[in-house]
C-alpha positions in Angstrom: 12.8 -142.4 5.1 13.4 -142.3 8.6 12.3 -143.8 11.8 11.0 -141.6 15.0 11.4 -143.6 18.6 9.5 -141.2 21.6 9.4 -142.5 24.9 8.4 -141.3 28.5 11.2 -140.9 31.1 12.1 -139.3 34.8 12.7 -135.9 34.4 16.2 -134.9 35.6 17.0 -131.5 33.1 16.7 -131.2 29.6 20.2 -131.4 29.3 20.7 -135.4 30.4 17.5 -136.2 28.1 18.2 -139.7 26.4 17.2 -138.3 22.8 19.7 -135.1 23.0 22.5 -138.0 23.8 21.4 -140.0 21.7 22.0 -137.3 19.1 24.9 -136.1 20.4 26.9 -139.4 20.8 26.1 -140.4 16.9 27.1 -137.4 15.8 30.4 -137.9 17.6 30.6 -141.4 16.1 29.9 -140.5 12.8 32.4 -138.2 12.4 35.0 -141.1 13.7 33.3 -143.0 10.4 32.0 -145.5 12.7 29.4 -147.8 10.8 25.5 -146.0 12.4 23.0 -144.6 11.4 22.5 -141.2 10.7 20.4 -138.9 13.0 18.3 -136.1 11.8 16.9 -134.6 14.8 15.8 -134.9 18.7 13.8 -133.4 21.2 12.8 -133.5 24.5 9.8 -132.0 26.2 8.7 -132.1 29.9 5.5 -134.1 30.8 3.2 -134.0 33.8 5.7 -133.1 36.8 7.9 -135.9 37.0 8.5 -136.9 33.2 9.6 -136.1 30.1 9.1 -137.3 26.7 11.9 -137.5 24.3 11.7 -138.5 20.6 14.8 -139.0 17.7 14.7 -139.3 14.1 17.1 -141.4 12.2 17.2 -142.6 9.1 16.6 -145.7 8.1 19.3 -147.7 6.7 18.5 -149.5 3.2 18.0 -153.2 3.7 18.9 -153.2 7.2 17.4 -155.8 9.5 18.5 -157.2 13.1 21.6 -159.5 13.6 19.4 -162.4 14.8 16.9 -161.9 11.9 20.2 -162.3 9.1 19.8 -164.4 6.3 23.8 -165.1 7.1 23.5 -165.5 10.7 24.9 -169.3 10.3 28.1 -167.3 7.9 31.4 -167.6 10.1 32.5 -164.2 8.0 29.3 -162.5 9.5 30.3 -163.0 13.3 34.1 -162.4 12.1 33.0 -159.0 10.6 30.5 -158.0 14.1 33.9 -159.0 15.8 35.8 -156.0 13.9 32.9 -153.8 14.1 33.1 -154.1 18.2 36.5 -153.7 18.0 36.7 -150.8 16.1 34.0 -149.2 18.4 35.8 -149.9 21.6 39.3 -149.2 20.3 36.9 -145.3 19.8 35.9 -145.3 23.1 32.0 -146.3 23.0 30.7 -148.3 25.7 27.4 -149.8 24.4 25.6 -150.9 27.6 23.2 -152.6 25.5 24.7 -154.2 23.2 22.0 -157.1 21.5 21.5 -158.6 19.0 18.4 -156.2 18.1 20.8 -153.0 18.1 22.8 -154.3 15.4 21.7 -153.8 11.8 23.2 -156.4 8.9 22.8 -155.3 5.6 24.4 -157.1 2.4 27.6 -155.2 2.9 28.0 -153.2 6.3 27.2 -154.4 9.9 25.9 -151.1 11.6 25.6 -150.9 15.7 22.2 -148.5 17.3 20.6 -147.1 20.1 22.7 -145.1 22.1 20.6 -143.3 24.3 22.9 -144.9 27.4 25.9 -145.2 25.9 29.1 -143.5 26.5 32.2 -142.6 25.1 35.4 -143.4 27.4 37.8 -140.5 27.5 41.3 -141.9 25.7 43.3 -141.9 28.6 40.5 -144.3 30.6 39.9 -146.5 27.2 43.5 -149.0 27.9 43.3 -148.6 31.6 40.3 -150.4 32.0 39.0 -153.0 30.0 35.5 -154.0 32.3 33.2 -152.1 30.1 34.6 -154.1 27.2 34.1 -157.2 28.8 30.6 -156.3 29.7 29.7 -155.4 26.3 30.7 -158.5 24.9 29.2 -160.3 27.9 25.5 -159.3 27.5 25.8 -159.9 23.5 26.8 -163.2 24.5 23.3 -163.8 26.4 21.6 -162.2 23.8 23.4 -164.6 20.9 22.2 -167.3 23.8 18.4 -165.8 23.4 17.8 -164.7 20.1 19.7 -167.3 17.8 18.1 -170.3 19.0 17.5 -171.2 15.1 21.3 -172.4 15.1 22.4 -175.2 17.5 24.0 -174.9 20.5 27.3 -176.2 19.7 27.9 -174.4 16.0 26.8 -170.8 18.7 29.4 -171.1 20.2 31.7 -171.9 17.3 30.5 -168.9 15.8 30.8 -166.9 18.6 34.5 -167.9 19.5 34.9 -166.5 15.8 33.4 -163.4 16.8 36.0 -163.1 19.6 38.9 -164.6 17.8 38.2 -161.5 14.8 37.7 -159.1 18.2 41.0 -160.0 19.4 42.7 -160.0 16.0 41.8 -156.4 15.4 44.6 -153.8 15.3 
């Protein structure tokens, strides 16, 4: 099965649609074997004068449900594995401006990052010269942790989530 997401947006030419990137940049990260979903198709049609509507089909991933919504969320070993998975998708370039805890997927064995309609991938040479974007990143999934995983307290949060940085840190 797979999931469609259409939405209205500012027209500025078909070829900065959100869906079209959106395909675009996960076909670019699966082919680096990053851990998303896979994308099927998208489209992008104009609407009234100002807008357009854009739509992408993805498949749904088996099992899958949101970060905050884990049975595992109080598992150190969860927020050491999300800490990899970042990694591993900044050390490839991928600046996920929204990064939250609803666009990341746990299933029983795979952590899986989505919605990339505004993300970007940093060109190599850009990716070690600046590290903002990174911080960023990890910045507003910190809020969201602070937001959405109220079900664990305060002080075992932000145990966990100096785990999740620790793991990001250790990565290769």
């Amino acid at each position: 099965m797979a999931r469609l997401a259409e939405r209205t947006y500012l027209y500025a030419g078909f070829d900065r649609a959100r869906s079209l990137a959106e395909f675009r940049i996960l076909g670019r990260l699966r082919a680096l074997d990053l851990p998303v979903p896979e994308a099927v198709a998208a489209i992008a049609w104009k609407y009234r004068l100002f807008w357009y509507r854009a739509a992408i089909l993805v498949k749904r991933i088996p099992g899958a449900v949101t970060f905050s919504d884990s049975t595992r969320l109080g598992d150190e070993l969860l927020w050491e594995q999300l800490g990899q998975v970042i990694r591993r998708f900044h050390d490839n370039g991928l600046d996920h401006v929204d990064l939250n805890c609803d666009n990341i997927l746990v299933t029983d064995s795979q952590i899986y990052l989505i919605d990339f309609d505004r993300c970007r991938l940093v060109p190599e040479k850009d990716n070690e010269a600046d590290a903002a974007w990174k911080q960023r990143n990890l910045e507003r999934l910190h809020r969201s942790v602070g937001k959405r995983c109220l079900d664990i307290p305060p002080g075992q949060r932000e145990s966990l989530w100096q785990r999740l940085l620790q793991a990001y840190e250790r990565q290769p």
